[in-house]
DSSP file (Angstrom, degrees, kcal/mol; ACC not computed):
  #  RESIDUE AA STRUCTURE BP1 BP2  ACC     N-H-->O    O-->H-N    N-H-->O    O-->H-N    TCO  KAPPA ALPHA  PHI   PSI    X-CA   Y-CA   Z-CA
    1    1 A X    >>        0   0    0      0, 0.0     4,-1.8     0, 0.0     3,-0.7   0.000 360.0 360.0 360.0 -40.3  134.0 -151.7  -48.7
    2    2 A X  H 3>  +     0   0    0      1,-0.2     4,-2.4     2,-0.2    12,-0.1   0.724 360.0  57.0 -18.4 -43.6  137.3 -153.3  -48.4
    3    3 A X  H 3> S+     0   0    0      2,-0.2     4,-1.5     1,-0.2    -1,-0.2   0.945 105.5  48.8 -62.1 -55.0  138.5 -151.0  -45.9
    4    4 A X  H X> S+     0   0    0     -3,-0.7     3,-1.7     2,-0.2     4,-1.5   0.975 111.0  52.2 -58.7 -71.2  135.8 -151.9  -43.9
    5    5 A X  H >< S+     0   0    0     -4,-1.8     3,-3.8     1,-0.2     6,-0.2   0.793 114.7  43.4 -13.9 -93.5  136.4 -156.0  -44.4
    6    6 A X  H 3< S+     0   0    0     -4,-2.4    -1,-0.2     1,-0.3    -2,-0.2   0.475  94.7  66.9 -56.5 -20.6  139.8 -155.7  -43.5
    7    7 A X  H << S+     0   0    0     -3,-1.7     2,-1.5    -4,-1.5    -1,-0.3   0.664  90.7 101.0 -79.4 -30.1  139.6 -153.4  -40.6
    8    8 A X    X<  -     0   0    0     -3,-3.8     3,-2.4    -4,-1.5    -1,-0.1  -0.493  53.2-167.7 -73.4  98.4  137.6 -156.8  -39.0
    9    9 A X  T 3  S+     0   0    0     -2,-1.5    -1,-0.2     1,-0.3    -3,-0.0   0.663  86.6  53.4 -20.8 -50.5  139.4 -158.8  -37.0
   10   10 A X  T 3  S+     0   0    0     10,-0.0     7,-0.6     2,-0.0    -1,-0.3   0.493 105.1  76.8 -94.4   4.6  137.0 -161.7  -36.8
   11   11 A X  E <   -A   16   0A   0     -3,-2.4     2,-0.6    -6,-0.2     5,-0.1  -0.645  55.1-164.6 -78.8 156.1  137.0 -161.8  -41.0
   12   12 A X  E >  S-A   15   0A   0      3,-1.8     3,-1.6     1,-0.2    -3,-0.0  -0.952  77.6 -26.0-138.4 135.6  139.1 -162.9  -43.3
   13   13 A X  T 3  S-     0   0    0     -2,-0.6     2,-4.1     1,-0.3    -1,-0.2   0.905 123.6 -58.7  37.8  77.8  138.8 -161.8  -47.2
   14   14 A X  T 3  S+     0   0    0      1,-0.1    -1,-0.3   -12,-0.1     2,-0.1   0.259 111.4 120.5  34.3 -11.1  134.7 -161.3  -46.3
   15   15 A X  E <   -A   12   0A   0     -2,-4.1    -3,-1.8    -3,-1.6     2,-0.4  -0.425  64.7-125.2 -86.6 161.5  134.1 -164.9  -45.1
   16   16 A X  E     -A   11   0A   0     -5,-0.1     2,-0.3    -2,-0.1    -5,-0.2  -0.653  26.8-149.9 -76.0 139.6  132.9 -165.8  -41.6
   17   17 A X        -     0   0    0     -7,-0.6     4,-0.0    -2,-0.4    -1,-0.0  -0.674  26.8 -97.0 -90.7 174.9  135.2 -168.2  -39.7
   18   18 A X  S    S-     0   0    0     -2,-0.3     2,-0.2     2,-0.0     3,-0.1   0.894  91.6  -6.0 -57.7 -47.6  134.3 -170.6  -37.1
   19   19 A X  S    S-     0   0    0      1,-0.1    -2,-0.2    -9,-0.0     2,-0.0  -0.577  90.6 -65.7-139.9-176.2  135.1 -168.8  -33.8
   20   20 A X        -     0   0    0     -2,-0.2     2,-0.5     1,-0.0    -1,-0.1  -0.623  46.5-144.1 -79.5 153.8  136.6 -165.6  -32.6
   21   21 A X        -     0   0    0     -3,-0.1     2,-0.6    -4,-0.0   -10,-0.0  -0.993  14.9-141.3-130.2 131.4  140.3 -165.2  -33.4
   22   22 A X        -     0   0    0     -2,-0.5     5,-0.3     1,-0.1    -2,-0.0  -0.775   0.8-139.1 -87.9 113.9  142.4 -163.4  -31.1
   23   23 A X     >  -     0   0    0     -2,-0.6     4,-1.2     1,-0.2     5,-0.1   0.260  29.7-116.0 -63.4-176.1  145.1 -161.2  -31.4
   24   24 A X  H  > S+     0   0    0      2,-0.2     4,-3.2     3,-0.1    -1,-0.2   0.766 118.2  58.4 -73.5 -32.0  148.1 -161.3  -29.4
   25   25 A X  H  4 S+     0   0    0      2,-0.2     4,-0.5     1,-0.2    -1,-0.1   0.893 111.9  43.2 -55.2 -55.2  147.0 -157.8  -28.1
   26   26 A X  H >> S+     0   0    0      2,-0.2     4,-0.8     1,-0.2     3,-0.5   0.914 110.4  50.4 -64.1 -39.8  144.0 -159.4  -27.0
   27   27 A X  H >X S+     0   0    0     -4,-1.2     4,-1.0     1,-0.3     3,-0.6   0.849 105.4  58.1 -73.5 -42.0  145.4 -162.6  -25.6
   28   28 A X  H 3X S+     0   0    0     -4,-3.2     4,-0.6     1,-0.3    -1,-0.3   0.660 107.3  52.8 -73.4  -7.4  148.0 -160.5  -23.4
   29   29 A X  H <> S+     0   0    0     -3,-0.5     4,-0.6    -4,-0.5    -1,-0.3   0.774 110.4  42.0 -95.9 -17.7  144.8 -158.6  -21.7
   30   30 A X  H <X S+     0   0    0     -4,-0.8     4,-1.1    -3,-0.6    -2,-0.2   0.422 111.2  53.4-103.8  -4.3  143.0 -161.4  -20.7
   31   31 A X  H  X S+     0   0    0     -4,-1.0     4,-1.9     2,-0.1     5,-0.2   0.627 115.3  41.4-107.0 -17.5  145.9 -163.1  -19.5
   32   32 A X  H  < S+     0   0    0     -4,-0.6    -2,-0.2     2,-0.2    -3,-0.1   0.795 116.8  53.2 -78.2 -30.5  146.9 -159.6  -17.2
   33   33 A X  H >X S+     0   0    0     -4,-0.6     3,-2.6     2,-0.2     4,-1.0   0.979 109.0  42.3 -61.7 -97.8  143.2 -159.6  -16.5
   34   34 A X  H 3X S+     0   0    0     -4,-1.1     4,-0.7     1,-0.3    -2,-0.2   0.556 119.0  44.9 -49.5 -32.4  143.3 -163.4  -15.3
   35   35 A X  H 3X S+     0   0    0     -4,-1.9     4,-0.7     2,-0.2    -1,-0.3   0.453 111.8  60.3 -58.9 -19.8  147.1 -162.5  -13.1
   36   36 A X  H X> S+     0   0    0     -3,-2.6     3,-2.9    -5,-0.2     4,-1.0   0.925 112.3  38.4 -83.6 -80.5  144.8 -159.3  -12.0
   37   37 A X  H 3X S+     0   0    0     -4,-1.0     4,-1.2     1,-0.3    -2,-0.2   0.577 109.5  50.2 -77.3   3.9  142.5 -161.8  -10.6
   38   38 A X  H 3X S+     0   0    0     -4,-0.7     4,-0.7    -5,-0.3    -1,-0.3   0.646 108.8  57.4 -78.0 -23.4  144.1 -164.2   -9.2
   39   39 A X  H <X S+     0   0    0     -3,-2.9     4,-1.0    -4,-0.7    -2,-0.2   0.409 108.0  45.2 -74.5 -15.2  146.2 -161.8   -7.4
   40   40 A X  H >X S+     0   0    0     -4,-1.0     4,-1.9     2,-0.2     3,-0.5   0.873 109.7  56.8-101.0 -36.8  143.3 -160.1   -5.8
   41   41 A X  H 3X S+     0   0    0     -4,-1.2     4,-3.0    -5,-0.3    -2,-0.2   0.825 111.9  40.6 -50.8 -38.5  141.9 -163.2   -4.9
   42   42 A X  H 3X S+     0   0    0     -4,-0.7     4,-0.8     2,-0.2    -1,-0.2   0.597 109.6  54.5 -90.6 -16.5  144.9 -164.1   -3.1
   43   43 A X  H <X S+     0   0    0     -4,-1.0     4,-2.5    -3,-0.5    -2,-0.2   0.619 111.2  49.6 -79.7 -36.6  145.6 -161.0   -1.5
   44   44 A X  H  X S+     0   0    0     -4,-1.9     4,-2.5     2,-0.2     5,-0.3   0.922 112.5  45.3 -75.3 -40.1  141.9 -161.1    0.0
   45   45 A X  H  X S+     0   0    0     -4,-3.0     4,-2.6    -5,-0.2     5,-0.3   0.969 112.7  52.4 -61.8 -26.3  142.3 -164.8    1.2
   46   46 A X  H  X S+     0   0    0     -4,-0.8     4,-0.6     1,-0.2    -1,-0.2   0.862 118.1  42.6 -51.9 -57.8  145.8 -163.5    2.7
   47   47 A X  H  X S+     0   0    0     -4,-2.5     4,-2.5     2,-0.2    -1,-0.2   0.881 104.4  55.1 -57.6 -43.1  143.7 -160.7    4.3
   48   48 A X  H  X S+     0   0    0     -4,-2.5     4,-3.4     1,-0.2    -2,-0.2   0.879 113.6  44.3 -70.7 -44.6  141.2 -162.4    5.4
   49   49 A X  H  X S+     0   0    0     -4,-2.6     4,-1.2    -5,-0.3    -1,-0.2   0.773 110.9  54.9 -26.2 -40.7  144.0 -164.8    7.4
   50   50 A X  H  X S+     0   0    0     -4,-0.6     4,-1.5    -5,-0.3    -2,-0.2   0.954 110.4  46.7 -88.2 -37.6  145.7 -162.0    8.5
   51   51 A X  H  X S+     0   0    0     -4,-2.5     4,-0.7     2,-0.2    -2,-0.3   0.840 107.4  53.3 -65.8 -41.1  142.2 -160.6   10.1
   52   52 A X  H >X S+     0   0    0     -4,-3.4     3,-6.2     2,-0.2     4,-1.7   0.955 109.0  52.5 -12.4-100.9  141.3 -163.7   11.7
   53   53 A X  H 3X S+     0   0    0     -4,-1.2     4,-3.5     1,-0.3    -2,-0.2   0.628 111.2  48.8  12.0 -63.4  144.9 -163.6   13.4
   54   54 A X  H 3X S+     0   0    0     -4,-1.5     4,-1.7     1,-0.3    -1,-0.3   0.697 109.2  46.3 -87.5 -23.4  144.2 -160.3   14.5
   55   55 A X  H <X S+     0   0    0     -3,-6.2     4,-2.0    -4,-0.7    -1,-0.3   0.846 110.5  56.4 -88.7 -28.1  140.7 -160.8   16.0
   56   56 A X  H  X S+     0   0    0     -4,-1.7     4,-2.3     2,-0.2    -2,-0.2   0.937 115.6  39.5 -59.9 -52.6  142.2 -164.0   17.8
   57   57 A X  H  X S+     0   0    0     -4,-3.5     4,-1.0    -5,-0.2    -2,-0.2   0.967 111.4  53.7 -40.1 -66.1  144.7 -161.5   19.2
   58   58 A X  H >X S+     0   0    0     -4,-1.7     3,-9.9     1,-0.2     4,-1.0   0.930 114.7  49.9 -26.3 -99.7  142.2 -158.7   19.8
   59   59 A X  H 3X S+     0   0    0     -4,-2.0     4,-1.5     1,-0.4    -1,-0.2   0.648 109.2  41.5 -20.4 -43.7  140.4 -161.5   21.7
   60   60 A X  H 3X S+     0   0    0     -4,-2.3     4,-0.6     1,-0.2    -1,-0.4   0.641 108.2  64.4-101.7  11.1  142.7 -163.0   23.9
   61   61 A X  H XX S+     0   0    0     -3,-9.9     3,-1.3    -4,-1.0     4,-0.5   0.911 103.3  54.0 -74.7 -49.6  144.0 -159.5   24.7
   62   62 A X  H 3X S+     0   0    0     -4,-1.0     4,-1.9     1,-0.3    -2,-0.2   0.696 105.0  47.4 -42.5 -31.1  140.7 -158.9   26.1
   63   63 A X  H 3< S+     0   0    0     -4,-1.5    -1,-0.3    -5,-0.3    -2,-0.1   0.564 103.9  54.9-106.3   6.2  140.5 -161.4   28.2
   64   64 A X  H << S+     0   0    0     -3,-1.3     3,-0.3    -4,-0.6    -1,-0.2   0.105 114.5  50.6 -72.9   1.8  143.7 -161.1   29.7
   65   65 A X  H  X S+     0   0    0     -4,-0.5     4,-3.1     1,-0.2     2,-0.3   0.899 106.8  47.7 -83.3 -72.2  142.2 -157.4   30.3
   66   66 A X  T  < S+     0   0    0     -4,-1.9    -1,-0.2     1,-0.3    -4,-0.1  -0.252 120.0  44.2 -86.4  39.8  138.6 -158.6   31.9
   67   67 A X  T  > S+     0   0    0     -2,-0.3     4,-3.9    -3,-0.3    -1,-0.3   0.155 116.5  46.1-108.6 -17.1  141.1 -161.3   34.6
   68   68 A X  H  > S+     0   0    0      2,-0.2     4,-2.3     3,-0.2     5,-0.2   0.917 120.0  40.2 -91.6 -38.5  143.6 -158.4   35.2
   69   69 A X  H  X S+     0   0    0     -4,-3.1     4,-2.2     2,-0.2     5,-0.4   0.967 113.8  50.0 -48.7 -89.5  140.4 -156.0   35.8
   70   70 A X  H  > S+     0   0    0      1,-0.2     4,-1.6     2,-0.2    -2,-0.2   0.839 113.6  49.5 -43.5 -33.0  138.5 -158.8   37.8
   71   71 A X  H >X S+     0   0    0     -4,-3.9     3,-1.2     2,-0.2     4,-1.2   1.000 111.7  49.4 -72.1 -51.3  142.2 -159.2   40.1
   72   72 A X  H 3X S+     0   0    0     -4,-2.3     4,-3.8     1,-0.3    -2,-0.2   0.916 115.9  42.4 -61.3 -54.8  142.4 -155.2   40.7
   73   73 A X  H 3< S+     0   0    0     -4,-2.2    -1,-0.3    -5,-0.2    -2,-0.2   0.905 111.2  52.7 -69.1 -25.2  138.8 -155.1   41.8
   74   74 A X  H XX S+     0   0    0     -4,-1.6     4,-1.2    -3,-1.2     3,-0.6   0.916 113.5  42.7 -78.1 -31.5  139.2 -157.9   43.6
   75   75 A X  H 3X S+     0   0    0     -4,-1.2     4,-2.1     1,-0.3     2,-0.6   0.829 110.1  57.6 -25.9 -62.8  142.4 -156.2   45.6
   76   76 A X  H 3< S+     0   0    0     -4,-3.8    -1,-0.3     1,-0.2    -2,-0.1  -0.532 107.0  48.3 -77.0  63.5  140.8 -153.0   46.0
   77   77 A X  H <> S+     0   0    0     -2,-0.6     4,-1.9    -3,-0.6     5,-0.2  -0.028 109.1  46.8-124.3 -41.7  138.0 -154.7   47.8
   78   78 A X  H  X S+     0   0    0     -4,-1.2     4,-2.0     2,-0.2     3,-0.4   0.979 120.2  48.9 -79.1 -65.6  140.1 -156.9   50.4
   79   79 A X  H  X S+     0   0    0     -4,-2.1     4,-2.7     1,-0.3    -3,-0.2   0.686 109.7  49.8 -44.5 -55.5  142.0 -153.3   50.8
   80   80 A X  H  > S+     0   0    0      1,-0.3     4,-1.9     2,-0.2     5,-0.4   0.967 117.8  37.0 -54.9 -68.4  138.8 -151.6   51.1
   81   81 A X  H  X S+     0   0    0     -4,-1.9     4,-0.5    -3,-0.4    -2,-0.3   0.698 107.5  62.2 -62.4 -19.0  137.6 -154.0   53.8
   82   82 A X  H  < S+     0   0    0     -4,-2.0     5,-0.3    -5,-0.2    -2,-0.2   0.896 113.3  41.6 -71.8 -58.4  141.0 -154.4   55.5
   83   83 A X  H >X S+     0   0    0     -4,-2.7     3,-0.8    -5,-0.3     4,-0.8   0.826 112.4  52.4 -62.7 -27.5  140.6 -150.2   56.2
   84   84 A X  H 3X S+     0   0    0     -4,-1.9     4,-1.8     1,-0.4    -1,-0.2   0.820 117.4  41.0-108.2 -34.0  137.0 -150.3   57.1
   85   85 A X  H 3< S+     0   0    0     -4,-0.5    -1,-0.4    -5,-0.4    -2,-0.2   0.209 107.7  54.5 -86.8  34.7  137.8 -152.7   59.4
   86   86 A X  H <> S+     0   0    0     -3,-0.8     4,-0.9     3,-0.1    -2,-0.2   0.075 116.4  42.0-173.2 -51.8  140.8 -151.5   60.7
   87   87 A X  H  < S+     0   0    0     -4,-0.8     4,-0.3    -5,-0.3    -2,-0.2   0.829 105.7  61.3-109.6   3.6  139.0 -148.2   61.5
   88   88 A X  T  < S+     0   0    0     -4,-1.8     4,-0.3     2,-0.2    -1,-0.2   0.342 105.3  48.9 -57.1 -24.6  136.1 -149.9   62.7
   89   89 A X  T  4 S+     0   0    0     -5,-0.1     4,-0.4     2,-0.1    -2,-0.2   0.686 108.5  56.8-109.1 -19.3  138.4 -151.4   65.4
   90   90 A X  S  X S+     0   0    0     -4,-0.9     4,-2.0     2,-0.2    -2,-0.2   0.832 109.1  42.2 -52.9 -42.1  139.9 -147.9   66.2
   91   91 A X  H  > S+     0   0    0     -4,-0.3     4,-2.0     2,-0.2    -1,-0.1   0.687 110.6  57.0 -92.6 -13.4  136.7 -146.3   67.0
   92   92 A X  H  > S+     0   0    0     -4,-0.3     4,-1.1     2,-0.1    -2,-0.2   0.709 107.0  51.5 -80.9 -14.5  135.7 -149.2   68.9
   93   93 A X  H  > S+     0   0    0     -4,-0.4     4,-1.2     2,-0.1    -2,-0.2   0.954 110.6  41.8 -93.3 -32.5  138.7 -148.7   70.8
   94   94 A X  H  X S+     0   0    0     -4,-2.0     4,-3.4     2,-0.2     3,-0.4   0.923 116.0  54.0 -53.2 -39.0  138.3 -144.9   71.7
   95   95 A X  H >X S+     0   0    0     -4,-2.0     3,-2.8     1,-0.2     4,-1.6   0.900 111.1  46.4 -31.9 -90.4  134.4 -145.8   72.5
   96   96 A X  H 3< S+     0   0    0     -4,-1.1    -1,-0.2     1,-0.3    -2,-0.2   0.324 120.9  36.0 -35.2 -43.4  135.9 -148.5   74.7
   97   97 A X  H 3X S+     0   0    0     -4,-1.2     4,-2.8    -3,-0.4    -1,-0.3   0.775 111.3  59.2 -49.3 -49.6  138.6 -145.9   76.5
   98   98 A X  H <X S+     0   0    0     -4,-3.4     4,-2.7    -3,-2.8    -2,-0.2   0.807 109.0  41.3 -90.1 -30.9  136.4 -143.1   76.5
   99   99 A X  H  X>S+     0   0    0     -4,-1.6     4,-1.9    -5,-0.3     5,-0.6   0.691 115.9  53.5 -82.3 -24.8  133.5 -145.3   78.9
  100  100 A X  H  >5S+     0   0    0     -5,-0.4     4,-1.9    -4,-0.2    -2,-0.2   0.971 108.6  47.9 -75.9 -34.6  136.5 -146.6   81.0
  101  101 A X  H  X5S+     0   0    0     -4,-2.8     4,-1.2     2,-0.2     5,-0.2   0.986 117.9  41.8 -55.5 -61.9  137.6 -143.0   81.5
  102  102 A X  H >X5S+     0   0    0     -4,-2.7     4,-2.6     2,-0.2     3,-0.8   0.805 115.5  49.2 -51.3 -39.7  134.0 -142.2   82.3
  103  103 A X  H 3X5S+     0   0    0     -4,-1.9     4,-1.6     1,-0.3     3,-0.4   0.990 112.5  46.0 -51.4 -84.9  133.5 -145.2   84.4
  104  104 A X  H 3X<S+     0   0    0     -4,-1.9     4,-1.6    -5,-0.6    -1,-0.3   0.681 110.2  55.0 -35.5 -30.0  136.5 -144.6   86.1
  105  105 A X  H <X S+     0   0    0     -4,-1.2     4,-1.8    -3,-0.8    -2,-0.2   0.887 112.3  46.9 -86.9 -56.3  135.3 -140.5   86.5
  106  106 A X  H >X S+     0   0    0     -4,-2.6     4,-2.1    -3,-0.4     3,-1.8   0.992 109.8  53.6 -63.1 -60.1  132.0 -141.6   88.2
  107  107 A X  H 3X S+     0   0    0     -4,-1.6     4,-4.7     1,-0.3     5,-0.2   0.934 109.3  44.2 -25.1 -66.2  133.7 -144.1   90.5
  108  108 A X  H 3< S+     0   0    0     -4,-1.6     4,-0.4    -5,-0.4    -1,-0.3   0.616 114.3  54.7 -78.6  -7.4  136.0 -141.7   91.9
  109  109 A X  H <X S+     0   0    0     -4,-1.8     4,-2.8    -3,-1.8    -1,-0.2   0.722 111.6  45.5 -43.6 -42.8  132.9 -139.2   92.2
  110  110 A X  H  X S+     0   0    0     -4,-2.1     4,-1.7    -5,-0.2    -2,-0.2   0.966 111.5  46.6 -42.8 -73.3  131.2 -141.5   94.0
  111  111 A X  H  X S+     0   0    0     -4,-4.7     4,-1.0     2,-0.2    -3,-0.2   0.576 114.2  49.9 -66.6 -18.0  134.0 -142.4   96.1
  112  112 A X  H  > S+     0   0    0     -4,-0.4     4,-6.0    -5,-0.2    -1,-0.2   0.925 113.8  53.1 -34.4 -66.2  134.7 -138.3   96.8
  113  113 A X  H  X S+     0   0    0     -4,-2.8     4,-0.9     1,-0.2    -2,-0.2   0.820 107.8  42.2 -57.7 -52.4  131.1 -138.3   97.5
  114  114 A X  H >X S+     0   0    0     -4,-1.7     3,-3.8     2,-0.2     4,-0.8   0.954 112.9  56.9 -32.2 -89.1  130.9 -141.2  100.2
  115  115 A X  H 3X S+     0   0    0     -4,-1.0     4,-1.5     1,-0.4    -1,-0.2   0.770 112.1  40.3 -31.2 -45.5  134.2 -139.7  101.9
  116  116 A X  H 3X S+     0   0    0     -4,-6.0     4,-1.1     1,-0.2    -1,-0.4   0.720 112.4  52.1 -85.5   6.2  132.7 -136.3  102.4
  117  117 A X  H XX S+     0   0    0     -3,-3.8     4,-2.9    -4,-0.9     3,-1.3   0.940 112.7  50.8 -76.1 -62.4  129.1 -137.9  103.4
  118  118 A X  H 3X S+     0   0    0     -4,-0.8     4,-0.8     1,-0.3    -2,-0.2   0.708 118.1  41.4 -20.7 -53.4  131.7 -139.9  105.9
  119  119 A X  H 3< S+     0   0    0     -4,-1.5    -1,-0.3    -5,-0.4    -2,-0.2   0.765 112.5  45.9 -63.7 -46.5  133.1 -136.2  106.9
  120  120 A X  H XX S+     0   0    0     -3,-1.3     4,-3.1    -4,-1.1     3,-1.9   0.916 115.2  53.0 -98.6 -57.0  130.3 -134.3  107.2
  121  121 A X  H 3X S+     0   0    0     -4,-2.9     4,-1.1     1,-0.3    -2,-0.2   0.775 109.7  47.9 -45.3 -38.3  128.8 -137.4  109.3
  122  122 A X  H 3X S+     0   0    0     -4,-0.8     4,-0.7    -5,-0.5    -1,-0.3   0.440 101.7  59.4 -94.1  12.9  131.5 -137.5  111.6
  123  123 A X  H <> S+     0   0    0     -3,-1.9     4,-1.4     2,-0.2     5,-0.2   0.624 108.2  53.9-117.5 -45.3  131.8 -133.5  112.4
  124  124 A X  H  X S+     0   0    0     -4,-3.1     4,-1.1     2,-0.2    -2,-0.2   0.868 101.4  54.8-103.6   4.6  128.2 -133.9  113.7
  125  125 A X  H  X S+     0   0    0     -4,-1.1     4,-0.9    -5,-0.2     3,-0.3   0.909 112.8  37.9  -6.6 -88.7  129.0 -136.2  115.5
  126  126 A X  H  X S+     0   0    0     -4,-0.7     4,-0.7     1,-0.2    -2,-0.2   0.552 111.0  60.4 -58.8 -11.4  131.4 -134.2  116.9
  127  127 A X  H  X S+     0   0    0     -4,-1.4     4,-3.1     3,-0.1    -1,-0.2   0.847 116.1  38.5 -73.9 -63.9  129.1 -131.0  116.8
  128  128 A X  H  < S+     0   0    0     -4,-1.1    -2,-0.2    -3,-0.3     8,-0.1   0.346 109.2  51.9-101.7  14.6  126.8 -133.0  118.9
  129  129 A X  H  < S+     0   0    0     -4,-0.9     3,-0.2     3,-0.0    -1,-0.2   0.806 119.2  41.2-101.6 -60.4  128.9 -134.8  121.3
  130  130 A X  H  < S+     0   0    0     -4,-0.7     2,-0.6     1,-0.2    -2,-0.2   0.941 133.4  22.2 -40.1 -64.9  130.8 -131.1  122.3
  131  131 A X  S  X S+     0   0    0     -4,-3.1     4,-1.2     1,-0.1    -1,-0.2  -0.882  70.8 166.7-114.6  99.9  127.5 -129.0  122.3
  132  132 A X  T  4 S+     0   0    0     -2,-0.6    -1,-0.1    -3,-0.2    -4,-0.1   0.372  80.1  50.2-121.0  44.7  124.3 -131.6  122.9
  133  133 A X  T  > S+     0   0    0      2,-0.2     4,-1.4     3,-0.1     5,-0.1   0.545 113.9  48.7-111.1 -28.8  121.5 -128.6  123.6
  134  134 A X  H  > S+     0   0    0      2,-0.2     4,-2.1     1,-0.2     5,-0.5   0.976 112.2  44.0 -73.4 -49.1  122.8 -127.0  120.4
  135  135 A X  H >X>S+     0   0    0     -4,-1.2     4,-2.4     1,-0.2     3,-1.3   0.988 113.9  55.4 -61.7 -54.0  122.5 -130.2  118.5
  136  136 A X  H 3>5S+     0   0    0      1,-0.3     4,-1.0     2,-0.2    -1,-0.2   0.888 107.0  47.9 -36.5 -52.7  118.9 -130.8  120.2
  137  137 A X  H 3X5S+     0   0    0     -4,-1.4     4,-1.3     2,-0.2    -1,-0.3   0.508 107.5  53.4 -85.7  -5.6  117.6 -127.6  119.1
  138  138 A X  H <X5S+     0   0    0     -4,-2.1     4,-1.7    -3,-1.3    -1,-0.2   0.740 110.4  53.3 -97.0 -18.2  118.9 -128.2  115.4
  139  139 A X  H  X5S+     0   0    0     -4,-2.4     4,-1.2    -5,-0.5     5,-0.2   0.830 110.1  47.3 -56.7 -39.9  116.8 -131.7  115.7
  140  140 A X  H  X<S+     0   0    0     -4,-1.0     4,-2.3    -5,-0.5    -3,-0.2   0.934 108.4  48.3 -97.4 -40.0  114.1 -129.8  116.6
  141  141 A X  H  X S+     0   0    0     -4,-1.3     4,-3.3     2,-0.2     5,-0.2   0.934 114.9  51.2 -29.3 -58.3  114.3 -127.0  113.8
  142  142 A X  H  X S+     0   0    0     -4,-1.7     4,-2.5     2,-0.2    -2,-0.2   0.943 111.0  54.0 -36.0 -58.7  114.7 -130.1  111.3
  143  143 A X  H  X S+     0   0    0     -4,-1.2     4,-2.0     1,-0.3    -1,-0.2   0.863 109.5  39.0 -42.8 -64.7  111.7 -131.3  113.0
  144  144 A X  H  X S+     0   0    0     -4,-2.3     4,-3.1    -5,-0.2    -1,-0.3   0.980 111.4  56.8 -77.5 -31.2  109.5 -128.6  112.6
  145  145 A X  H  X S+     0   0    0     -4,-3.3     4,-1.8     1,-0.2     5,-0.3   0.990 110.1  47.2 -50.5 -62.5  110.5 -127.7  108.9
  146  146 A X  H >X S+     0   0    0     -4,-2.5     3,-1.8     2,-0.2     4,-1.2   0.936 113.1  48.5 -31.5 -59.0  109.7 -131.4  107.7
  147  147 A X  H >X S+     0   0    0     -4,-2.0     4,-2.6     1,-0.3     3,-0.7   0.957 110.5  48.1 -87.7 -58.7  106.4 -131.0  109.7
  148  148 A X  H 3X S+     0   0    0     -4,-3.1     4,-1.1     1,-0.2    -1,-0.3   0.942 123.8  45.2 -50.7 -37.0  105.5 -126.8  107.8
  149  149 A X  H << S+     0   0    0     -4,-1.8    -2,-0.3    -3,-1.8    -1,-0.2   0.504 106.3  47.0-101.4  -9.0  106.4 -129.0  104.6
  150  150 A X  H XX S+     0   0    0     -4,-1.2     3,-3.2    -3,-0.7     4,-2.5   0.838 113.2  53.4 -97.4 -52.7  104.7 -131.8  105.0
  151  151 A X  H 3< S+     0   0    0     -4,-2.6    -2,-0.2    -5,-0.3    -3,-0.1   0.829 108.6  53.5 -50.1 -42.0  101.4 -129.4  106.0
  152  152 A X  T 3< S+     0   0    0     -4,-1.1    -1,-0.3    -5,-0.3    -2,-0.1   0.202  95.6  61.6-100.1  27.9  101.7 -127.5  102.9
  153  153 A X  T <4 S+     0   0    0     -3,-3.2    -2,-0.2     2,-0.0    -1,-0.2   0.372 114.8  38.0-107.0 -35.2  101.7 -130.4  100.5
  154  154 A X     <        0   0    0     -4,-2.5    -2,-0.2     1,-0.2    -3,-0.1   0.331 360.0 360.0-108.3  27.9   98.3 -131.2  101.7
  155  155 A X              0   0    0     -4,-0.1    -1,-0.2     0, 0.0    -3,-0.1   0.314 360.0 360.0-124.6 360.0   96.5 -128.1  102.3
């Protein structure tokens, strides 16, 4: 039973003492223990710092992101609308050629036509001043065709 006794730390010769007694063995674990935690403790607030930091960073990288974004779209939009107008005033200008050509192509059809009514007016004229029994009897052809055409519109 001795064996037993002595093999307990927290006796001495079989009586109880007041409190626990610690060995040195013991004291050096609870004090590595207590450096244990105090070092993890200080390494998470350390982290926690260092992550803050890093989300304030994060952050204001982002929002140098969303202005540098928001200038590019706004760039490629004046661009975009500088070209569409730009070839909007291109087609308005062929439109705009392409009816002056035509204008100009009917005019000078017109004015062809006129000259040769002009031509054709003055050669029978001249038709009918040279020969004016030939010119009678194509008056009188005229005459009667109108007159057969006229007859067979209403009949």
């Amino acid at each position: 039973m001795n064996e037993i006794v002595s093999g307990m730390s927290g006796y001495s010769g079989g009586t109880a003492q007041s409190g626990p007694v610690r060995t040195n063995q013991e004291s050096g674990v609870t004090d590595a223990f207590n450096r244990s935690k105090e070092a993890v403790s200080a390494a998470a607030s350390s982290g926690s710092a260092d992550v803050a930091s890093d989300f304030e960073r994060l952050r204001a990288d982002f929002n140098n992101l969303k202005d540098t974004v928001s200038k590019l779209v706004s760039q490629v939009s004046a661009e975009t609308t500088k070209g569409v107008r730009e070839i909007s005033q291109a087609a308005a200008n062929q439109v705009g050629h392409a009816a002056a050509g035509m204008a100009e192509g009917g005019a000078n059809i017109a004015a062809s036509t006129t000259e040769q009514a002009k031509t054709l007016a003055s050669e029978l004229e001249n038709v009918g001043r040279r020969n004016p029994l030939g010119a009678m009897a194509a008056a009188l052809l005229v005459g009667v065709l109108f007159g057969l055409m006229g007859r067979s519109g209403r009949g």
